[in-house]
MARBA-3410 file (N, C-alpha, C, O; in Angstrom, 1 decimal):
209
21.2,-54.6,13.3,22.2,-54.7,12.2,21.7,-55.7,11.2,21.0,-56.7,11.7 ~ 22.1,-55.7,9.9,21.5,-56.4,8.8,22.1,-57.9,9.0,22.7,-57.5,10.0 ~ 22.2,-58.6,9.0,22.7,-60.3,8.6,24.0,-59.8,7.3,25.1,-60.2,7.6 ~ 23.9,-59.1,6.3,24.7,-58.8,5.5,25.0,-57.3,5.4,25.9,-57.0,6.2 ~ 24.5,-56.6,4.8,25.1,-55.5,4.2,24.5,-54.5,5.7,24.2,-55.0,6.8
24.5,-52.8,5.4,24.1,-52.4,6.4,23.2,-50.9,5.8,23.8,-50.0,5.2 ~ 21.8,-50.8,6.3,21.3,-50.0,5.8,21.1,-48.6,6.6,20.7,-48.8,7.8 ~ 21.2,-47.2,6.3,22.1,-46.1,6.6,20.8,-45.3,6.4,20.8,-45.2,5.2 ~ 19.6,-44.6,6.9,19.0,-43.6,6.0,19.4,-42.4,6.8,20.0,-42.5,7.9 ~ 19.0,-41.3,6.0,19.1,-39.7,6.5,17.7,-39.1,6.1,16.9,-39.1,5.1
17.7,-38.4,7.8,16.3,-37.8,7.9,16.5,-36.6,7.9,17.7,-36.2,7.7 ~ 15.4,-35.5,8.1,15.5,-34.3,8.4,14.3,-33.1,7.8,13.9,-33.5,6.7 ~ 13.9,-32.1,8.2,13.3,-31.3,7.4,13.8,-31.0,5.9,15.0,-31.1,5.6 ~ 13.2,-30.7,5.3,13.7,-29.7,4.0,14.5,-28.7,3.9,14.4,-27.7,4.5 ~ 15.3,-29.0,3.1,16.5,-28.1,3.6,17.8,-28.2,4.5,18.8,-27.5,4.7
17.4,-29.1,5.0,18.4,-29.4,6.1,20.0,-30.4,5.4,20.9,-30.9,6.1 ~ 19.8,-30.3,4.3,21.5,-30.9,4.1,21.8,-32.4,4.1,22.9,-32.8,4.4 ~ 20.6,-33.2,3.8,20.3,-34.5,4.2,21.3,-35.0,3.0,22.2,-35.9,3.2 ~ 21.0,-34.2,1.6,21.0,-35.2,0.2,23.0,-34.9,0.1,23.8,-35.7,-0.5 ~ 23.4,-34.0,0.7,24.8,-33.2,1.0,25.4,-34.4,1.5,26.3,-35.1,1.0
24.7,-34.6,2.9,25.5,-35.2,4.2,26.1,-36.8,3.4,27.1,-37.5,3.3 ~ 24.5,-37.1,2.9,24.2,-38.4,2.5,25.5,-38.5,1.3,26.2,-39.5,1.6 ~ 25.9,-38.1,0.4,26.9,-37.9,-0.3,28.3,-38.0,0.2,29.2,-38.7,-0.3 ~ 28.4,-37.3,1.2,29.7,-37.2,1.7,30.3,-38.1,2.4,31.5,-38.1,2.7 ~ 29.5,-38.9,2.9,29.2,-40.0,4.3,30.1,-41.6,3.1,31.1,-42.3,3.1
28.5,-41.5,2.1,29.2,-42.7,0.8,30.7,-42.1,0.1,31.4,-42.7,-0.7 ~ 31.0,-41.1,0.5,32.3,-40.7,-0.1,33.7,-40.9,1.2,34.8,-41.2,0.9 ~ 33.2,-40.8,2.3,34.0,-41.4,3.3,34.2,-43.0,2.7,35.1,-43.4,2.0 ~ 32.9,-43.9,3.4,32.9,-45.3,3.6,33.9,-45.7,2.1,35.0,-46.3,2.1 ~ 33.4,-45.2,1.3,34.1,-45.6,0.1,35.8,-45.3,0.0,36.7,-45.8,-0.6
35.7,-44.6,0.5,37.7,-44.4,0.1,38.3,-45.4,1.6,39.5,-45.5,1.7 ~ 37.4,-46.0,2.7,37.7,-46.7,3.6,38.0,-48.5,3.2,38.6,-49.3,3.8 ~ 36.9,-48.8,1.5,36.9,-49.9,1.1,35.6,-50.3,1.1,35.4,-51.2,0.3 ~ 34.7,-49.9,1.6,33.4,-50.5,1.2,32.8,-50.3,-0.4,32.9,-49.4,-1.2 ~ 32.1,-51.6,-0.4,30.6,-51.0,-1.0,29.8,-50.2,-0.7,29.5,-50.2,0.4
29.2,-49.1,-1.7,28.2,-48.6,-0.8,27.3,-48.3,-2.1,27.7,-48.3,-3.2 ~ 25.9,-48.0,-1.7,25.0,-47.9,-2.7,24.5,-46.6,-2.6,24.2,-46.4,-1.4 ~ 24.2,-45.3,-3.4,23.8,-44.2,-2.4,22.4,-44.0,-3.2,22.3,-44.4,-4.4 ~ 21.5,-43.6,-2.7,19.9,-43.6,-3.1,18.8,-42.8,-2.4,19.0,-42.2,-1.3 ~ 18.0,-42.8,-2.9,16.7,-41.6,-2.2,16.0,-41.9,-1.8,16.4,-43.0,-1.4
14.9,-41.9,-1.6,13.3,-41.8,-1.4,12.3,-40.1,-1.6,12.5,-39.2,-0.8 ~ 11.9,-40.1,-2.0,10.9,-41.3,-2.8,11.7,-41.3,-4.3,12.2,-40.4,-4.8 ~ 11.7,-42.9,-4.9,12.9,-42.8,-6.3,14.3,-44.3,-5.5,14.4,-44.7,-4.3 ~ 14.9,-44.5,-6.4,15.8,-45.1,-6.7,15.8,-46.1,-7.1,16.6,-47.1,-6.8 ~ 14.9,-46.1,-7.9,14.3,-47.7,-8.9,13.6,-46.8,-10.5,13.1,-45.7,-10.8
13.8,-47.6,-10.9,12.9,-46.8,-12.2,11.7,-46.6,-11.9,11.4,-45.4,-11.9 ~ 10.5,-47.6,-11.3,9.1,-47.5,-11.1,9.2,-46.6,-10.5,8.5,-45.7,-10.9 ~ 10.1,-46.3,-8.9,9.8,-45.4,-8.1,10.5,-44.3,-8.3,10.8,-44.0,-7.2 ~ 10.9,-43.5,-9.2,11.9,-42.1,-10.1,10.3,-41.9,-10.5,9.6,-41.0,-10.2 ~ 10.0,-42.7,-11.0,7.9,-42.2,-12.2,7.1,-41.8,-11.2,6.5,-40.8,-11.4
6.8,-42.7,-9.6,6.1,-42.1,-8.9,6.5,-41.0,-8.3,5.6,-40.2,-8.2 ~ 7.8,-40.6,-7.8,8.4,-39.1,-7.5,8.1,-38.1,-8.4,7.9,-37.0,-7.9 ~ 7.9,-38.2,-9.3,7.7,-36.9,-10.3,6.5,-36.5,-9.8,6.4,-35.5,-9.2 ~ 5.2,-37.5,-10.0,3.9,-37.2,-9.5,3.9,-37.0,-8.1,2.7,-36.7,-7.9 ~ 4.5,-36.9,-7.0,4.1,-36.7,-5.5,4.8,-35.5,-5.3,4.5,-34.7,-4.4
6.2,-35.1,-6.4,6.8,-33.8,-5.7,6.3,-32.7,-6.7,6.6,-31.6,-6.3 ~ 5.7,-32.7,-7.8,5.6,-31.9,-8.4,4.1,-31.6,-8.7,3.3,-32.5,-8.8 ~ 4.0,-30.2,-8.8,2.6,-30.0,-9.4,1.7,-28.9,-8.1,2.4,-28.2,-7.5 ~ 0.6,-28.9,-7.9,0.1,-28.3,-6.8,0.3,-28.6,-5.4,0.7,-29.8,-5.3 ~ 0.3,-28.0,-3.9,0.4,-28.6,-3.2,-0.5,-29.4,-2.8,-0.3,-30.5,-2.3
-2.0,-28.6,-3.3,-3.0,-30.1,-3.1,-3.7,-31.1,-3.8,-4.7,-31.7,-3.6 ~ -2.9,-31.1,-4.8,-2.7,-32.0,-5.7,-3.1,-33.4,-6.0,-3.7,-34.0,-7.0 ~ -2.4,-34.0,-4.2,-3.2,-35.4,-3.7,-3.7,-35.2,-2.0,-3.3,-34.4,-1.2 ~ -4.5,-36.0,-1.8,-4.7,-36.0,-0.4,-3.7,-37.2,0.4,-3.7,-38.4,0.0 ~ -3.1,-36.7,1.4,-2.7,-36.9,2.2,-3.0,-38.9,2.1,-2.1,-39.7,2.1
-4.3,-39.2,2.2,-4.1,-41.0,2.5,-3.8,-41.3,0.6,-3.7,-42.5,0.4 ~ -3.8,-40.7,-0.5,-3.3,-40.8,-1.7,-2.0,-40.7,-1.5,-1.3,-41.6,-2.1 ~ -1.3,-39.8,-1.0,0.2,-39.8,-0.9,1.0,-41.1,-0.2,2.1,-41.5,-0.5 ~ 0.2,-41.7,0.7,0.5,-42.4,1.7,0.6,-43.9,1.0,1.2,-44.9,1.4 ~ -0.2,-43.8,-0.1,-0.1,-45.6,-1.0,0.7,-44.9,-1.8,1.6,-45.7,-2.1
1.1,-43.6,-2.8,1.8,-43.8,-3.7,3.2,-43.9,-3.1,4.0,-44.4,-3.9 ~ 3.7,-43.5,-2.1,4.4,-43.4,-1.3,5.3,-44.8,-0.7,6.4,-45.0,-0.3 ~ 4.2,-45.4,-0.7,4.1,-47.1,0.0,4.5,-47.5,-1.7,5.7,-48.0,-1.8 ~ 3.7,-47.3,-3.0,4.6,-48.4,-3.8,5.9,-48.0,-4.3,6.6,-48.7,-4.9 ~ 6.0,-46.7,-3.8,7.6,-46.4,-5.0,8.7,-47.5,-3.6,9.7,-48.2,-3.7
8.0,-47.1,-2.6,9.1,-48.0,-1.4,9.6,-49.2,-1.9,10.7,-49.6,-2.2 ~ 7.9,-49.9,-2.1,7.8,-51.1,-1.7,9.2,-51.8,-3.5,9.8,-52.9,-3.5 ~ 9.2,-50.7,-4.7,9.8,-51.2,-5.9,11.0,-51.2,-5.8,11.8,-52.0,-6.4 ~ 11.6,-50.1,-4.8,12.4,-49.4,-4.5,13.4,-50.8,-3.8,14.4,-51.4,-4.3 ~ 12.7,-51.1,-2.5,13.5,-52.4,-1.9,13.2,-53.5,-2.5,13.5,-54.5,-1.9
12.8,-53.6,-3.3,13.2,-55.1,-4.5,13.9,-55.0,-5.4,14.3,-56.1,-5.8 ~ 14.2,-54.1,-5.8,14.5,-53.9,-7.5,16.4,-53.2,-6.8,17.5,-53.3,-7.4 ~ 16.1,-52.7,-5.8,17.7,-51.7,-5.3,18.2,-52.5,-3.7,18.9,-53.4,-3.4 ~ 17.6,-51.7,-3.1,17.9,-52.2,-1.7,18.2,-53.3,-0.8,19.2,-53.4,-0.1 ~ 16.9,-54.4,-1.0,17.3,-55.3,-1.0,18.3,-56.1,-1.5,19.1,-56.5,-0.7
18.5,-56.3,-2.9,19.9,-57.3,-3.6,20.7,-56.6,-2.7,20.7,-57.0,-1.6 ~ 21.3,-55.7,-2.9,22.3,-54.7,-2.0,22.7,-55.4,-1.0,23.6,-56.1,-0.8 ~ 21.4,-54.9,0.0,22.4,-55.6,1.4,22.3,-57.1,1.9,22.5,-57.6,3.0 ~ 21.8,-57.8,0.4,22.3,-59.5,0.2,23.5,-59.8,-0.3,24.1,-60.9,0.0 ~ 23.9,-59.0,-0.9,24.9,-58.7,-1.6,26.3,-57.9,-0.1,27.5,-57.8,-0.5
25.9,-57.6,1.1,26.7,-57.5,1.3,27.1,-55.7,1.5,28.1,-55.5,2.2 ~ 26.6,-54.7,1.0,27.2,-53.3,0.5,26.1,-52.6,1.6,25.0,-52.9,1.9 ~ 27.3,-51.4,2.1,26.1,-50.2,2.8,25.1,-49.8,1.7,25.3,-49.8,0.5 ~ 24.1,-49.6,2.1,23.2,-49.0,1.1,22.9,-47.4,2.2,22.7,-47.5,3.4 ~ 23.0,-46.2,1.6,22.7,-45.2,2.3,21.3,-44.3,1.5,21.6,-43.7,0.5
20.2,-44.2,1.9,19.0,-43.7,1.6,19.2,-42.4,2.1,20.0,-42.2,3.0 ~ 18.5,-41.5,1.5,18.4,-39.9,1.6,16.8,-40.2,1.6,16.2,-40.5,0.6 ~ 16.3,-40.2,2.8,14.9,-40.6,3.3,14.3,-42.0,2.9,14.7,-42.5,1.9 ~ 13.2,-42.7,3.9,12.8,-43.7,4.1,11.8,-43.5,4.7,11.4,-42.3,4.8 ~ 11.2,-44.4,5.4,9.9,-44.1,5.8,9.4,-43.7,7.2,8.2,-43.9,7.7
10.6,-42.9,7.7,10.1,-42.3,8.3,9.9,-40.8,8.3,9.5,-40.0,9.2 ~ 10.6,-40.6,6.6,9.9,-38.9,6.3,7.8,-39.5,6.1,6.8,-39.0,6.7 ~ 7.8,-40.4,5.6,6.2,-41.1,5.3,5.7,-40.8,6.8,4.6,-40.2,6.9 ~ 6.1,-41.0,7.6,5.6,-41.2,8.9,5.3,-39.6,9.6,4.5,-39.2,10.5 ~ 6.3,-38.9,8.9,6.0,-37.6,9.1,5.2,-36.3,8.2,4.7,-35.2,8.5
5.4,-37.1,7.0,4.4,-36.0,6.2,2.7,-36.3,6.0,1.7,-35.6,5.9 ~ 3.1,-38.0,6.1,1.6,-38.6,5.4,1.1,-38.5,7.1,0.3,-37.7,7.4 ~ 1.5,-38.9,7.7,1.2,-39.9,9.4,1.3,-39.2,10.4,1.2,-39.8,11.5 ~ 1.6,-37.7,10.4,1.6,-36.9,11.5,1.2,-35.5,10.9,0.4,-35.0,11.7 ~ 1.4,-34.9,10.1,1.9,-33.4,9.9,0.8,-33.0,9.0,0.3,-31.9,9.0
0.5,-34.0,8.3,-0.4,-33.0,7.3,-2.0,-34.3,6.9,-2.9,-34.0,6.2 ~ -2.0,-35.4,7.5,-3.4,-36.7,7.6,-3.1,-37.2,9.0,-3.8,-38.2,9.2 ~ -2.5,-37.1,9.9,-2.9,-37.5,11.2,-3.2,-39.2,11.0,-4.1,-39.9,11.5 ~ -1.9,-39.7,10.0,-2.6,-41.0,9.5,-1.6,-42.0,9.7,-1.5,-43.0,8.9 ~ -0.5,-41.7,11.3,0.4,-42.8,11.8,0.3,-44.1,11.7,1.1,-45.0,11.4
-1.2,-44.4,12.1,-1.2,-46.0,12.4,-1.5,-46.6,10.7,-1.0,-47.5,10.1 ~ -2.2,-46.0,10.4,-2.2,-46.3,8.8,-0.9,-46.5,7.8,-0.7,-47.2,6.8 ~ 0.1,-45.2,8.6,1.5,-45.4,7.6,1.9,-46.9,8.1,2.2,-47.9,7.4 ~ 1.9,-46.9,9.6,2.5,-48.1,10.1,2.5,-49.1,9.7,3.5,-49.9,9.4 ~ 0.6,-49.2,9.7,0.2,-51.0,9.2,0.6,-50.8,7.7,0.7,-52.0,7.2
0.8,-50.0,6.9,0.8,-50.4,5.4,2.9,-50.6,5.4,3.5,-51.2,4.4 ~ 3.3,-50.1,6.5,4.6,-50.4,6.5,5.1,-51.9,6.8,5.9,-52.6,6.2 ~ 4.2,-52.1,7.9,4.7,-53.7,8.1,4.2,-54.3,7.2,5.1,-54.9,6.5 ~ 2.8,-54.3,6.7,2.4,-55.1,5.5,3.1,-55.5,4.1,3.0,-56.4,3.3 ~ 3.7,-54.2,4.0,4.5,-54.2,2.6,5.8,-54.3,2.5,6.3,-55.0,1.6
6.7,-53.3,3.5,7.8,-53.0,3.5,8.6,-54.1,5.0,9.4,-55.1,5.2 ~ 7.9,-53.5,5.6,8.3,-54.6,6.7,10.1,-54.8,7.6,10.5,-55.6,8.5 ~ 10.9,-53.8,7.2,12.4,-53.6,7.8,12.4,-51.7,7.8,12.2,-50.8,6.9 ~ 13.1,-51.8,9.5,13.2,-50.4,9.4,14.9,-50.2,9.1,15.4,-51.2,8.5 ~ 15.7,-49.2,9.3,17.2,-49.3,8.5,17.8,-49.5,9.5,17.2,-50.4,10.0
18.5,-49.2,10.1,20.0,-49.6,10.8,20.3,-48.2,11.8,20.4,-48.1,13.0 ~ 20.3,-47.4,10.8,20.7,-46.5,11.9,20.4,-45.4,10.7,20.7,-45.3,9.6 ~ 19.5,-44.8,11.6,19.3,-43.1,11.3,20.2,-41.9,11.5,20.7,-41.8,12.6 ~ 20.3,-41.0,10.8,21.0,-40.0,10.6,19.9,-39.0,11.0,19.3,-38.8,9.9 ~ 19.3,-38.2,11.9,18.8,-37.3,11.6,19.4,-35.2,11.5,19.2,-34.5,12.6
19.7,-34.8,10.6,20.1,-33.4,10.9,18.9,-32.9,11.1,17.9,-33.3,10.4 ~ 19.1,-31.7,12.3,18.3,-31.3,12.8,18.8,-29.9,12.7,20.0,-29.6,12.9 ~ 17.7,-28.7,12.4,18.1,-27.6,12.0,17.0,-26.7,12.7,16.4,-27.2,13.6 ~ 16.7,-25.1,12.4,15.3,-24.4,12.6,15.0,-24.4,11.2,15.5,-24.1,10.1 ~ 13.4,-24.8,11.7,12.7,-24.7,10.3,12.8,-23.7,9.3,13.0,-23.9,8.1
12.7,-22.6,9.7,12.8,-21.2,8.9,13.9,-21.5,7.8,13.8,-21.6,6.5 ~ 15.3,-21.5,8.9,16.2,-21.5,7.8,16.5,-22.6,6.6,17.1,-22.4,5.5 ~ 15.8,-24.1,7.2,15.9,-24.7,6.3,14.9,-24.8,4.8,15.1,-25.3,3.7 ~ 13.7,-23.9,5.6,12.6,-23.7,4.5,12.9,-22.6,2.9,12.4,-22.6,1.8 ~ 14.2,-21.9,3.8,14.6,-20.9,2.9,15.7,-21.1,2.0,15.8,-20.5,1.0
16.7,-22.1,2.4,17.7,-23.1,1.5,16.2,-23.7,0.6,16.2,-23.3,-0.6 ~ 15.5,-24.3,0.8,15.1,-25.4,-0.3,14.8,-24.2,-1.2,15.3,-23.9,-2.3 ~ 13.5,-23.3,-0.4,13.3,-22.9,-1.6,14.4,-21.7,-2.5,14.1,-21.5,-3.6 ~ 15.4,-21.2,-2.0,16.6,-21.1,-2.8,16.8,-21.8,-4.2,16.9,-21.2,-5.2 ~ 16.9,-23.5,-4.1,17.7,-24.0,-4.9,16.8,-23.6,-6.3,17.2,-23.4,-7.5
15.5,-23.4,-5.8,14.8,-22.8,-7.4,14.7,-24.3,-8.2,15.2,-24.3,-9.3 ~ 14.1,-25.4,-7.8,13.9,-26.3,-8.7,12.4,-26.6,-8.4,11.6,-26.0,-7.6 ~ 12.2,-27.9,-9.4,11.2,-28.3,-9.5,10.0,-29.1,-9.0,8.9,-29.2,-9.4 ~ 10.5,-29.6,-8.0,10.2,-30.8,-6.6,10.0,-29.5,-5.6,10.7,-29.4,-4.6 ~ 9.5,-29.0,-5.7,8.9,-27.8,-4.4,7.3,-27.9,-3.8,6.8,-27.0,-3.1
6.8,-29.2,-4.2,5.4,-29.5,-3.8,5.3,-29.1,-2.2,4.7,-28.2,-1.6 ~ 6.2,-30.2,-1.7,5.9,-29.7,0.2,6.6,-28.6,0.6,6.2,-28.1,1.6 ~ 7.5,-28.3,0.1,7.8,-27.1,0.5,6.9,-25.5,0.4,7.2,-24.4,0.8 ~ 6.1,-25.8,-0.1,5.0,-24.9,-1.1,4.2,-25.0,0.3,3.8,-23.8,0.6 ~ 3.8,-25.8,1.0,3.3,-26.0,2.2,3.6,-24.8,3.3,2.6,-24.4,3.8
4.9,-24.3,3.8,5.0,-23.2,3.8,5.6,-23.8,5.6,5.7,-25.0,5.9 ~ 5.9,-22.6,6.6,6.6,-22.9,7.3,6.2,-23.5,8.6,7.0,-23.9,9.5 ~ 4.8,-23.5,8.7,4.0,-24.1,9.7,4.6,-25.4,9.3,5.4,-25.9,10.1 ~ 4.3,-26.2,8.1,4.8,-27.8,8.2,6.1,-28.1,8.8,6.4,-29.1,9.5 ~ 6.9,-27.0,8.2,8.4,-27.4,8.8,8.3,-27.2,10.0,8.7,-28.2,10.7
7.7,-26.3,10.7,7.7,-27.2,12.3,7.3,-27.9,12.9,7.9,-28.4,13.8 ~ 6.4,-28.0,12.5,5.4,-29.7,12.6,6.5,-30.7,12.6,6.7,-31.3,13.6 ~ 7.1,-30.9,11.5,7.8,-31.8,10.7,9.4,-31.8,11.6,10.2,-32.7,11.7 ~ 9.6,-30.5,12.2,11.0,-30.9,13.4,10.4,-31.7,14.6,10.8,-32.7,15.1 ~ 9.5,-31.0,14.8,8.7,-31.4,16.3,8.7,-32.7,15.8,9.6,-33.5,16.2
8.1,-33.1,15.1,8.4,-34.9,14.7,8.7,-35.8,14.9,8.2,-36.8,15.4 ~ 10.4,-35.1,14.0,11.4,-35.9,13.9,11.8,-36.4,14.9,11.7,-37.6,15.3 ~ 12.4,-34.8,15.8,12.9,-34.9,17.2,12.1,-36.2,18.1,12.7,-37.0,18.9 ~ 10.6,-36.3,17.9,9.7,-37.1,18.4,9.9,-38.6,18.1,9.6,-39.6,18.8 ~ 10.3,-38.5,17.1,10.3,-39.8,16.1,12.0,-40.3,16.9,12.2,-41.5,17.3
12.8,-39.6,16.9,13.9,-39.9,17.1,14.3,-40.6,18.7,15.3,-41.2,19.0 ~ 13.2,-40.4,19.6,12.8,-41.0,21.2,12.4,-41.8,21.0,12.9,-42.8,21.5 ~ 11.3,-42.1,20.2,10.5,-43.3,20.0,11.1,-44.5,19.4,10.9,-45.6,19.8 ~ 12.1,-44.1,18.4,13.0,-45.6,17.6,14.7,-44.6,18.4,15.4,-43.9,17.7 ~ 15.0,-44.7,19.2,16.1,-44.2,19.3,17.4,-45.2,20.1,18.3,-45.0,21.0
17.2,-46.3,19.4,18.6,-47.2,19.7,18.7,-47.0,18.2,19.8,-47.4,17.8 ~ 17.8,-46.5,17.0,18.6,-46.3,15.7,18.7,-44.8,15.3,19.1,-44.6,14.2 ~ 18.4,-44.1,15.8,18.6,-42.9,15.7,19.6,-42.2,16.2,19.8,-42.2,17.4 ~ 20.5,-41.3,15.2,21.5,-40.3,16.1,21.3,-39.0,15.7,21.5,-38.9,14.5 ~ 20.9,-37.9,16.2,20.4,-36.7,16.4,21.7,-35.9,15.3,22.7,-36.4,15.8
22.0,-35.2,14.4,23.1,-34.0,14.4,22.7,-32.8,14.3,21.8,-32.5,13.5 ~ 23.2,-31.9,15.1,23.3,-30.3,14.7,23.9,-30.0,13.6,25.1,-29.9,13.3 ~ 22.5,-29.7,13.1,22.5,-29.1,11.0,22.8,-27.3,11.4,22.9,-26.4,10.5 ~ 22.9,-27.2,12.3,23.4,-25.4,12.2,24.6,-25.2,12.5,24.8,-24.5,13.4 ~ 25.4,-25.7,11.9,27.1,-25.4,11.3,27.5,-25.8,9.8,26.9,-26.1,8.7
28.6,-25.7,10.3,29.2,-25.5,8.4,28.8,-27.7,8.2,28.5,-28.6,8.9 ~ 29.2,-27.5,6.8,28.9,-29.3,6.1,30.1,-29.7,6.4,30.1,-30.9,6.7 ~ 31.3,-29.0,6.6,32.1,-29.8,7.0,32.2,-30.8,8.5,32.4,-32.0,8.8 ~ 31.9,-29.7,9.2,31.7,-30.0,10.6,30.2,-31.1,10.9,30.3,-32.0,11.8 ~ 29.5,-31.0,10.5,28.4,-32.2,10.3,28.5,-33.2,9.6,27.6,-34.1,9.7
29.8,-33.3,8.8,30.0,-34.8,8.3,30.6,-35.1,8.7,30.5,-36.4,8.8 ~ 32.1,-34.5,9.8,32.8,-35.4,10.4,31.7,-35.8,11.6,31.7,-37.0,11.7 ~ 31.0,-35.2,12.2,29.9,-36.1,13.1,29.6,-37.4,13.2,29.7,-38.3,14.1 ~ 29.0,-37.0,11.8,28.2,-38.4,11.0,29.5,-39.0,10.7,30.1,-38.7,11.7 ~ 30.0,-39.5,10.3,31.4,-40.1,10.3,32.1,-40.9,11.6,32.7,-42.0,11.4
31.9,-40.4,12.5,32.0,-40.5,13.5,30.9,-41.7,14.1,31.1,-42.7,14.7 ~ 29.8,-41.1,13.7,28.6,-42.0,14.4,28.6,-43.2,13.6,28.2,-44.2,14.2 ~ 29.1,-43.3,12.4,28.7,-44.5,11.5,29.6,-45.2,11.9,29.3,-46.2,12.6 ~ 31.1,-44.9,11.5,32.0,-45.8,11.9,32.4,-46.5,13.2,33.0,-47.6,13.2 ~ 31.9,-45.9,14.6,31.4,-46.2,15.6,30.1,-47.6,15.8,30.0,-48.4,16.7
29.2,-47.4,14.7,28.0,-48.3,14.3,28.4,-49.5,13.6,28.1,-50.6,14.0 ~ 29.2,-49.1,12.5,29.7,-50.6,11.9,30.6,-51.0,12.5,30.9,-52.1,12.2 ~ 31.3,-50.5,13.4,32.5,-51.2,14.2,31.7,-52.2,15.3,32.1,-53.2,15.8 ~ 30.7,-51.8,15.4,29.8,-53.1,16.0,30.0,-52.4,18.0,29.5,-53.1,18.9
END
């Protein structure tokens, strides 16, 4: 837990209802009385919104995998100085719609095999993991077919196609053993309502200490 404020991210494949959940979660805490900060990755700083455009758009091989992995490291590293940080000095949930350990799964497992590298450039630069993870957990298929639905313009990894999304569950689920006194697992195959009282559930249970 932070010394002050308290930091919240949400994981999951593509498509999986992260940016939804993440919304509804700061719309709880908030009518309860908190502060809360709500924000993304990659993005929620001006410097790091400029590197997002270049990593989600354009071809999918566009950059190589240890190029994604530093542009990736600075939108973070702007991201928790300029947003995040003050925040939880300041006292306020801060809730991220990914953090670094989507990095850990696109750069560092799934597509460059380049874990220990995301690692060391994590401690080096960034150096705090969040508080407690959100992960919805879905089948890839279906969540590959929500993204590309929405018809926008950030479809770089999704363009990757459905082999990564299972890579990228296999992962998470992996990822979620490995750090799992901050991790809480939800089943993303039900309605949003039913998955936010979950998460609701798990958080308020979390800050109640």
């Amino acid at each position: 837990m932070s010394a002050n404020g308290h930091f919240i991210s949400f994981e999951g494949i593509d498509g999986s209802g992260k940016s939804t959940q993440a919304r509804l979660l700061a719309e709880h805490l908030r009518a309860k009385g908190y502060e809360v900060v709500l924000t993304r990755e990659p993005g929620g700083s001006p410097g790091a919104e400029e590197i997002r455009a270049l990593v989600l758009q354009g071809d999918p091989d566009r950059w190589s995998a240890e190029t994604e992995l530093l542009l990736f490291t600075a939108a973070r590293r702007d991201h928790m100085e300029r947003l995040i940080n003050p925040a939880l000095a300041a006292g306020k949930i801060v809730i991220c719609d990914r953090f670094a350990d989507s990095t850990r799964m696109y750069q560092g497992l799934s597509r460059g095999d380049l874990r220990a590298s995301v690692d060391a450039l994590h401690d080096l630069m960034i150096g705090r993991e969040p508080d407690l993870t959100i992960l919805i957990d879905m089948d890839p298929a279906e969540g590959l077919a929500r993204a590309k639905g929405r018809q926008g313009h950030e479809e770089r990894f999704e363009d990757f196609g459905a082999e990564l999304q299972r890579a990228m569950r296999t992962g998470f689920l992996a990822l979620a053993d490995e750090y799992a006194s901050r991790f809480r697992v939800i089943d993303g195959a039900r309605t949003p309502d039913a998955i936010a009282k979950d998460i609701q559930a798990v958080t308020d249970t979390y800050i109640a200490g």
